[in-house]
C-alpha positions in Angstrom: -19.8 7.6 0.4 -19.9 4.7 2.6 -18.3 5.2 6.2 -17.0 2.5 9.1 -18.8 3.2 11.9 -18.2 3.6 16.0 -20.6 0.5 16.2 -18.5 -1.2 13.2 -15.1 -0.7 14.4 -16.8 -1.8 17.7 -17.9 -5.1 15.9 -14.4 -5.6 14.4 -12.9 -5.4 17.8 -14.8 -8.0 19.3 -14.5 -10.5 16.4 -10.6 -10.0 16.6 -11.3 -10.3 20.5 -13.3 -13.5 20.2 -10.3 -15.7 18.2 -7.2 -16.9 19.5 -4.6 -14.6 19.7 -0.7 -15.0 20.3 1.9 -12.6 21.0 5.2 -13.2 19.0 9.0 -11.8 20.0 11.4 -11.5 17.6 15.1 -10.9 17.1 15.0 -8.0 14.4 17.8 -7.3 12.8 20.7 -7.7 15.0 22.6 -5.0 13.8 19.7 -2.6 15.1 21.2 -0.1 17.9 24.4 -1.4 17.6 27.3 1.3 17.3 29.2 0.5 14.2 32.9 1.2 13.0 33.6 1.4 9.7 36.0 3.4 7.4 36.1 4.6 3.3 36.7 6.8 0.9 34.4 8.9 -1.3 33.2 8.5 -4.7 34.1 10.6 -7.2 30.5 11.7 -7.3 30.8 13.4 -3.4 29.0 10.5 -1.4 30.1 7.5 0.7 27.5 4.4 1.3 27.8 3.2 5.0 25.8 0.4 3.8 23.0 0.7 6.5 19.8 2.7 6.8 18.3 4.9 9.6 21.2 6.0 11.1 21.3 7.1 14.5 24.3 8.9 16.0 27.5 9.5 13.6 30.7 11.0 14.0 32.8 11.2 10.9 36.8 11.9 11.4 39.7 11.3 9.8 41.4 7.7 9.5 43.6 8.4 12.4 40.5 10.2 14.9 42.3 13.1 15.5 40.1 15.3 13.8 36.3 15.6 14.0 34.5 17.0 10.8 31.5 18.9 11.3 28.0 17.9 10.0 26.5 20.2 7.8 29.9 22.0 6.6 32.0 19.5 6.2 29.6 17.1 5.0 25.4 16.1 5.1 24.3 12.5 5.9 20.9 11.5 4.9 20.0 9.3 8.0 17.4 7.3 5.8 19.6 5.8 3.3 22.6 6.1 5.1 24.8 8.2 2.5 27.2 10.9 4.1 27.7 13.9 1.2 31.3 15.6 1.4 30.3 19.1 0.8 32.6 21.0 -1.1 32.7 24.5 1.1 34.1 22.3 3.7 37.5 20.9 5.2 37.0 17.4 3.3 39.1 16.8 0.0 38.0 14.8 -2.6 37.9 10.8 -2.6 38.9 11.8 0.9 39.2 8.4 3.3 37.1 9.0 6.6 36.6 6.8 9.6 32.4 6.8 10.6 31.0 5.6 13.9 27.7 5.0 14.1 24.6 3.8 15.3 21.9 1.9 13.1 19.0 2.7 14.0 15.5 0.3 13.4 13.6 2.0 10.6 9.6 2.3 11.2 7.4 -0.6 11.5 6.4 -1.5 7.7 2.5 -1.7 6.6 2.9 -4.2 4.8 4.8 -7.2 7.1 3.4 -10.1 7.4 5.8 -11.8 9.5 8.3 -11.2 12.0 11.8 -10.9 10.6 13.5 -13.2 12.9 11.3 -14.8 15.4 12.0 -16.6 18.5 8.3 -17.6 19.7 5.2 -16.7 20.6 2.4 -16.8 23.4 -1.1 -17.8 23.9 -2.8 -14.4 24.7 -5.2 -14.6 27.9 -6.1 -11.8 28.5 -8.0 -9.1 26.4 -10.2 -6.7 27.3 -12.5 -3.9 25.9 -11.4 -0.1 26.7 -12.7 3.3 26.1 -10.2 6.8 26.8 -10.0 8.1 30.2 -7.7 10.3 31.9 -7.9 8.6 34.8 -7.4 5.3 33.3 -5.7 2.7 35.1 -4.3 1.5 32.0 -1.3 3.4 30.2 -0.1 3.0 27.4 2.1 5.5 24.6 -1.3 6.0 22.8 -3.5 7.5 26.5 -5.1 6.2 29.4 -7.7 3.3 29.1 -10.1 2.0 31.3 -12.2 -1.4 31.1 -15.9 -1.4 29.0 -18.3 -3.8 30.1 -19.5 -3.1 26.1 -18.0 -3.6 23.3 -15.8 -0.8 22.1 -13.7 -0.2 19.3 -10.2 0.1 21.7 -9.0 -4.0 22.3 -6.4 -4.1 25.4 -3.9 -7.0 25.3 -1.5 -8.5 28.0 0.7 -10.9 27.7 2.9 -12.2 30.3 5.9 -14.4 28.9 7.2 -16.9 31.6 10.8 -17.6 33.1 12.1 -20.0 30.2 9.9 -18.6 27.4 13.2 -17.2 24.7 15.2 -17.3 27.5 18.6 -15.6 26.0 17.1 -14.2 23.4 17.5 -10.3 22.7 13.6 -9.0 21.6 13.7 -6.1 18.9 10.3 -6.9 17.5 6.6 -7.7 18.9 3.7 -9.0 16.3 -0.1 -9.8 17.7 -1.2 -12.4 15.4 -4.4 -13.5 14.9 -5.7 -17.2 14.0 -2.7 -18.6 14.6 -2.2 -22.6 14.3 0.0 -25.2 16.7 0.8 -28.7 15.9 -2.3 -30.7 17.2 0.7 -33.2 18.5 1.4 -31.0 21.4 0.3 -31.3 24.8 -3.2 -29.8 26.1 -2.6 -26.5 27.9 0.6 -25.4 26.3 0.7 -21.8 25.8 4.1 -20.9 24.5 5.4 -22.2 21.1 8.8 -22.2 19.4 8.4 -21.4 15.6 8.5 -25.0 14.7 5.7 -25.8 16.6 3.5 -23.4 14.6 1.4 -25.0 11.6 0.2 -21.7 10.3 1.2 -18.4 11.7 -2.0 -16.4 10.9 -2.6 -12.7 10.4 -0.2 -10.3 11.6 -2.1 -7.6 13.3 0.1 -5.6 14.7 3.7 -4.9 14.6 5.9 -3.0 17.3 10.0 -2.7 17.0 11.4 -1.7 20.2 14.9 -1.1 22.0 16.7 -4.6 22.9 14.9 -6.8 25.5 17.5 -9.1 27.1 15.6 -12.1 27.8 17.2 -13.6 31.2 15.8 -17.3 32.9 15.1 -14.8 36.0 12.8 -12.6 34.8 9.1 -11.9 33.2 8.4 -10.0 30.9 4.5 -8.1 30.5 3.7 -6.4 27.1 0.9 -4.1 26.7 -1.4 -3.1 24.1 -4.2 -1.5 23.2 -5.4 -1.9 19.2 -7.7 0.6 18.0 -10.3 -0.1 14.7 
């Protein structure tokens, strides 16, 4: 059976390293971490749609909040599909009305995205560098400690500093690292942030990160940090 080797990945990493790469933000979905209000009444089959998925946090009273039904005997939520089950050894009567609070939550980063679901722009990466593990890194990152290779390895760090205006206002759920990624020729030599209508061709998305809401403010920077493994 043929295998990918150290050396390969290696090779990988420096052919990603060698072409342009850009760093896009995105809005995500806005309802994403949002707490949500919403009342119903369940089917005759036992269940009750909240009409979002991944849920987070969830209370379930009745319509007036003055009582609090309890999870797992007065009913089950499955937090994937959103759907709260009235369990019939609880307190909960039949095609009962409820009042749910709730937070949506932002489900896990999909394989097979292409695109960002609601981008705001992207940036020129300049710096990327080889990395190989080390506790004692210098660089930190939710996957370990990194620390530069003068050699090609198969661990690619990326930085990316956005500037004062750059989706100033915007809220960031989402990050993507594309690669091969093509601006309008029309644009001024040396500009290194681009709205999405100033991308020709947004390339290959290589990497896809959802995160809690960034609040973009004209006084402030924002750094992201990455390092992509092969």
């Amino acid at each position: 059976m043929a295998i990918l080797t150290l050396s390969g990945r290696a090779a990988l990493a420096a052919a990603i390293k060698s072409q342009p790469l850009h760093l896009a933000l995105g809005e995500g979905e806005v309802h994403w971490d949002v707490e949500r209000e919403q009342s119903g009444t369940f089917a005759p089959d036992d269940t009750l749609d909240l009409g979002y998925t991944h849920i987070g946090a969830l209370a379930l009273m009745d319509p007036a909040e003055t009582l609090l039904y309890i999870a797992e005997v007065d009913y089950s939520v499955n937090a994937s599909t959103g759907v709260i089950t009235r369990l019939p050894t609880g307190s909960l009567n039949p095609e009962a009305e409820v009042f749910a609070r709730f937070t949506p939550e932002h489900p896990p980063e999909p394989t097979e995205r292409t695109t960002l679901i609601a981008e705001v722009g992207r940036r020129l990466v300049e710096e990327t560098h080889f990395v190989e593990a080390d506790e004692a890194g210098q660089i930190v990152v939710p996957s370990g400690r990194y620390s530069i290779s003068s050699d090609p390895t198969r661990h690619l760090f990326v930085r990316t500093r956005f500037d004062f205006e750059d989706a100033s206002t915007s809220v960031i759920r989402e990050q993507g690292l594309f690669v091969g990624c093509e601006t309008d020729p029309a644009l001024p030599i040396g500009q290194r942030y681009f709205s999405p209508a100033q991308v020709t061709d947004a390339g290959i998305l290589l990497l896809l990160q959802y995160s809690v809401p960034i609040v973009r403010q004209p006084s402030t920077r924002e750094t992201f940090e990455f390092v992509v493994t092969f």
